[in-house]
N, C-alpha and C positions, 0 to 999 in steps of 0.2 A: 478132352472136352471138360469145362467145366459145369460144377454144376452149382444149381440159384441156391440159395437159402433154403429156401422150402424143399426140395430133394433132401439137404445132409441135414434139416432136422426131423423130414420125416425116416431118413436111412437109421440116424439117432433113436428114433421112439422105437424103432423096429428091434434095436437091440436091447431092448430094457424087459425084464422079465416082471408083469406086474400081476399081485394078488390080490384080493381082497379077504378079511378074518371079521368076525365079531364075536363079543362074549355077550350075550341077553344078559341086559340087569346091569352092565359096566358102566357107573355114573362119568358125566362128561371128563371130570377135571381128572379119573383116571384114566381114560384112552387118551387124552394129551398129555399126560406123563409117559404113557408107554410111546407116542408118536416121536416126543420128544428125547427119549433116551433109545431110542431104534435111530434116530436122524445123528446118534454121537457117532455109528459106526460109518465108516467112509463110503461113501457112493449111496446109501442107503437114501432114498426120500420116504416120505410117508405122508398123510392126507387122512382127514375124516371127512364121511359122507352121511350127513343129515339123515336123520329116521324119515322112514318116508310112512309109517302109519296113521292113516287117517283118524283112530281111534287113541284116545289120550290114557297110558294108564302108567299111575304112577310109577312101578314099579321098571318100567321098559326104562333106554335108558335115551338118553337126546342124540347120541347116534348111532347111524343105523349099522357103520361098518369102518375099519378102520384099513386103508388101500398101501399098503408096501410095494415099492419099486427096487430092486437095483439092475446093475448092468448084467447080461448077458454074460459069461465067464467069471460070474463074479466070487471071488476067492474063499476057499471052501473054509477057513479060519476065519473069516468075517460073516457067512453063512452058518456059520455056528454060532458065533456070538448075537446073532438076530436069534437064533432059533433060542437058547439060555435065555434071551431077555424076556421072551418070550411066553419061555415055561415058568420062571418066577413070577411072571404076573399070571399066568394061568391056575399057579397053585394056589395063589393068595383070593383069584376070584372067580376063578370059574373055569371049565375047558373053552379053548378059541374055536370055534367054527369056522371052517372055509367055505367061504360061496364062490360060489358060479359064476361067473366075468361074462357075458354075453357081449359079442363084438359087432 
């Protein structure tokens, strides 16, 4: 049997192990350096998601979270080099938060 399009890309999203981190206070243009030097390592996507605080304070930062993806199996020497990239940007600004993925 075959199968359509929409089955093998939702079979695809099925194997992709996705997170979400934030640092409070991490001004934009560095969570797009960190999204961008996480996206060198192979299979890795990444994504930012918009502050969702109704309340404006300077200090917070414009986004609310930054979403890391890769594949399912994905190999433990590239899961390292995500996790280094990581910690370097976490020493320079702060510890990452993991949140809650509600599905």
């Amino acid at each position: 049997m075959l199968r359509t399009d929409k089955e093998m890309m939702q079979t695809a999203q099925e194997k992709q192990l996705r997170y979400q981190i934030q640092c409070p206070g991490l001004p934009l243009a560095v969570y797009r350096e960190v999204a961008a030097h996480l996206r060198q390592v192979e299979g890795v996507e990444t994504g930012l998601i918009p502050q969702q605080s109704q309340q404006f304070d300077y200090s917070d930062s414009q986004v609310g979270a930054l979403w890391i993806q890769y594949p399912e199996g994905f190999d433990l020497v590239d899961r390292e080099r995500v996790d280094r990239i990581l910690a370097y940007y976490g020493d320079r600004y702060g510890a990452w938060e993991s949140l809650v993925i509600s599905h």
